[in-house]
C-alpha positions as CSV (number, residue, x, y, z in Angstrom):
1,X,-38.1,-50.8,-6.2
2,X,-41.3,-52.1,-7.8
3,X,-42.4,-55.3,-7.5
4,X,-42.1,-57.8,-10.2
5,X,-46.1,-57.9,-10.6
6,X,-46.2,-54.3,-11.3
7,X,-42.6,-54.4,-13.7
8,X,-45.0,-57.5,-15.7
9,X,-48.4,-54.8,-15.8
10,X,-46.2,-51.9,-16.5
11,X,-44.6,-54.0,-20.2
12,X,-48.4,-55.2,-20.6
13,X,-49.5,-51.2,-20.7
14,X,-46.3,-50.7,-22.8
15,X,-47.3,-53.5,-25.1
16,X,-50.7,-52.3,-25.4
17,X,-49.4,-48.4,-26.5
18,X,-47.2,-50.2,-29.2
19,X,-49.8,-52.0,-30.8
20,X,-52.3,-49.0,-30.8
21,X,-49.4,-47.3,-32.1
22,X,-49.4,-50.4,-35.3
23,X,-53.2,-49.6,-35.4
24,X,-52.7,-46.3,-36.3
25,X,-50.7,-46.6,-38.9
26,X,-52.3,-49.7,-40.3
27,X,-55.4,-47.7,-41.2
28,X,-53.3,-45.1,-43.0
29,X,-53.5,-46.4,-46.6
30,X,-49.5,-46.8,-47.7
31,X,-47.9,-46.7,-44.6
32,X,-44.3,-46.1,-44.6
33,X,-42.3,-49.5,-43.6
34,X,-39.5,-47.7,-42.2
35,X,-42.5,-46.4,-39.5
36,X,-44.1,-49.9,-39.3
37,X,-39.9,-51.5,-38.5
38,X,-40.1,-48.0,-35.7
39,X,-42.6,-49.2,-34.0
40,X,-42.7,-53.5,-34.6
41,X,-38.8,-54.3,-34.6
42,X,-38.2,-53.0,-30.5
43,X,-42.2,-54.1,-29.5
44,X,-40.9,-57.9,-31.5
45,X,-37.9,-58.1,-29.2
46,X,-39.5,-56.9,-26.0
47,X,-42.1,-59.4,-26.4
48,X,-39.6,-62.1,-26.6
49,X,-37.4,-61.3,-24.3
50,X,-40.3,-60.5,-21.8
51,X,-41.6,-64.1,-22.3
52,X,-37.9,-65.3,-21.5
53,X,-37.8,-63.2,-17.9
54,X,-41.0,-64.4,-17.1
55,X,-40.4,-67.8,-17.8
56,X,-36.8,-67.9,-16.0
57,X,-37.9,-65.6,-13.3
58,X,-41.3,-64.8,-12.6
59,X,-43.1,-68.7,-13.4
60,X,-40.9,-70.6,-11.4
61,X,-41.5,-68.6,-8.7
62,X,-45.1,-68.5,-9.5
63,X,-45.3,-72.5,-9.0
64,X,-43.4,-72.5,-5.9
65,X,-45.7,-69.8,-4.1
66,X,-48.7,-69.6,-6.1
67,X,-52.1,-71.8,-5.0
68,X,-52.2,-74.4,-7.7
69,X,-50.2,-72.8,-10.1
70,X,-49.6,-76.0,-12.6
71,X,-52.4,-74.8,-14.8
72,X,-52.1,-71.1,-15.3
73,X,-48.1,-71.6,-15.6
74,X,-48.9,-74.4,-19.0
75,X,-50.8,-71.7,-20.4
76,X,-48.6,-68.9,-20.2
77,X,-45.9,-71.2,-21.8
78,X,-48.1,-72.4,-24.9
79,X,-48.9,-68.5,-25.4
80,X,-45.7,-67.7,-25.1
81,X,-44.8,-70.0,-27.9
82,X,-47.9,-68.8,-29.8
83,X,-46.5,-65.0,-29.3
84,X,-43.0,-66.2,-30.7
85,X,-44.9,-67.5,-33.6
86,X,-46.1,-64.6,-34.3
87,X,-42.8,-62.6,-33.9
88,X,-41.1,-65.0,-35.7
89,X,-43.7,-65.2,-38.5
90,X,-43.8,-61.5,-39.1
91,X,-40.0,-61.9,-39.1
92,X,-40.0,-63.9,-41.8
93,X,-42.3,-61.7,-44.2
94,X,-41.6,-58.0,-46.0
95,X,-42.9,-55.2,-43.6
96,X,-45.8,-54.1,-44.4
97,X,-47.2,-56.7,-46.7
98,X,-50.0,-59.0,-45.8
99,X,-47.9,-61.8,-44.4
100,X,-46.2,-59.4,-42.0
101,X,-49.5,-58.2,-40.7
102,X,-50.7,-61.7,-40.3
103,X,-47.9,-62.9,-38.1
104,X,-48.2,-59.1,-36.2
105,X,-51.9,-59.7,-35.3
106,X,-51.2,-63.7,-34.6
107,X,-48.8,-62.3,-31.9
108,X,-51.3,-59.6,-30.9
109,X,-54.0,-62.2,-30.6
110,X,-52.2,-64.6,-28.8
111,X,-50.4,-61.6,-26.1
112,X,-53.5,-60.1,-25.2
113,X,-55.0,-63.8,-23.9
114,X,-52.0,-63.5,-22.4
115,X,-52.2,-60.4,-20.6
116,X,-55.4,-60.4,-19.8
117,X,-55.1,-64.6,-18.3
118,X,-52.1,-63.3,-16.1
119,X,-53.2,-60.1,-15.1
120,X,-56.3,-61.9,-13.3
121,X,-55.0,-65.7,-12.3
122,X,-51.2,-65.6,-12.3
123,X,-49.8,-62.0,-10.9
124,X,-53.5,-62.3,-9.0
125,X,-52.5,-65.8,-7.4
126,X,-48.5,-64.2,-6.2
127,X,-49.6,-61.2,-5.0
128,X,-52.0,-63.1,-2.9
129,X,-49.6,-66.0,-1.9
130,X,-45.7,-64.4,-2.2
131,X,-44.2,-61.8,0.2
132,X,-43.6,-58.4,-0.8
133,X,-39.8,-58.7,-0.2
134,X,-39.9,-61.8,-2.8
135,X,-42.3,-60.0,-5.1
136,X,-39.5,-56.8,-4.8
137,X,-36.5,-59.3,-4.8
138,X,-37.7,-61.1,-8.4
139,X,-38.6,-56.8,-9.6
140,X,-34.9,-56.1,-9.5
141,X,-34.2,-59.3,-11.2
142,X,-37.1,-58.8,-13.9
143,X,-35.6,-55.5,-14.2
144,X,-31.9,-56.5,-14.6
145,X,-32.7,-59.0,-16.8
146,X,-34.9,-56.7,-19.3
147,X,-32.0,-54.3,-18.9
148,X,-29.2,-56.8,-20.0
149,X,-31.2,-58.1,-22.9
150,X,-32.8,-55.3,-25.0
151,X,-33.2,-58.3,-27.4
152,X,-33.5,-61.6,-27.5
153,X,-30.3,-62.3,-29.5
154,X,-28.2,-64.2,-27.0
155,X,-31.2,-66.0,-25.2
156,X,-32.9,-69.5,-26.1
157,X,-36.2,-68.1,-27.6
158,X,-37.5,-71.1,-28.7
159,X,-40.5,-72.3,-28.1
160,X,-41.2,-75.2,-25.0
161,X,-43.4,-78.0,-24.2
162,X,-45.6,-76.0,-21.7
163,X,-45.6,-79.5,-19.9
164,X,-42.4,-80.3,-19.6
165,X,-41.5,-76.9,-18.4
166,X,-43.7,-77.2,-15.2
167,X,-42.3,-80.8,-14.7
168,X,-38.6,-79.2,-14.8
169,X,-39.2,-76.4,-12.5
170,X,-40.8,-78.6,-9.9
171,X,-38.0,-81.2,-10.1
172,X,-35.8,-78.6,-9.4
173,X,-37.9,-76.9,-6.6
174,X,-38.5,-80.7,-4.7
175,X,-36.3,-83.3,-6.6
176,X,-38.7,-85.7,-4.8
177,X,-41.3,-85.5,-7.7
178,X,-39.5,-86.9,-10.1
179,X,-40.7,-90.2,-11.2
């Protein structure tokens, strides 16, 4: 079983093909919104629901194991929510016309800071500081969970106070720190 590190890089190369994939037809002139929805409507719900698994499984582990964590976890919640935006924005607009796009590239903007942020700080930072039978342990998980939820429908995809989040998964880790 892979390791939830390489289950989060794997989605990021998967996310990367889908929006390539938008590219392409965006410089067609008339593109077909029936091939826009192909593409955008599973790459909208895997980018939601991916947010979800990382934020109940992968970031609470993260700031538990990780060295000085509280930082990198914030920002991956606030671009989280910035991703949603954009998902939901896009949602909210006709395929294909200019509001559409705009929310499309506002979560494409906001997912590759993302990417590229945890590809070199967070998954960086666990694979330095958690075990490998963790890091394969939270893979089946991440993978389970993806599985389960092929969209986002039953989850709570709204967006959270990036601070708050990191306050509520270290009360729960050491109920000590609350004040």
């Amino acid at each position: 079983m892979a390791d939830i590190t390489t289950l989060i890089l794997d989605d990021h190369a998967w996310f990367r093909r889908q929006f390539a994939a938008l590219d392409e037809l965006q410089a067609r002139p008339g593109s077909d919104p029936r091939e826009l929805t192909r593409i955008w409507d599973p790459l909208a719900a895997r980018l939601d629901v991916h947010a979800i698994a990382e934020e109940e499984i992968f970031y609470p582990q993260l700031l538990q194991h990780g060295e000085d964590p509280e930082d990198e976890t914030r920002d991956a919640i606030g671009d989280h929510n910035e991703i949603r935006d954009g998902v939901a924005k896009a949602g909210a607009a006709a395929v294909g016309s200019q509001e559409w796009w705009d929310g499309v590239w506002d979560a494409r903007r906001a997912n590759d800071e993302h990417m590229g942020e945890e590809e070199n700080e967070g998954l960086a930072n666990f694979r330095l500081n958690a075990t490998m039978d963790l890091r394969e342990s939270l893979g089946r998980r991440f993978a389970e969970f993806m599985a389960a939820h092929p969209t986002p429908e039953d989850l709570d995809n709204s967006d959270k106070d990036p601070e708050a989040y990191v306050e509520a998964v270290e009360e729960e880790i050491d109920p000590s720190t609350s004040g």
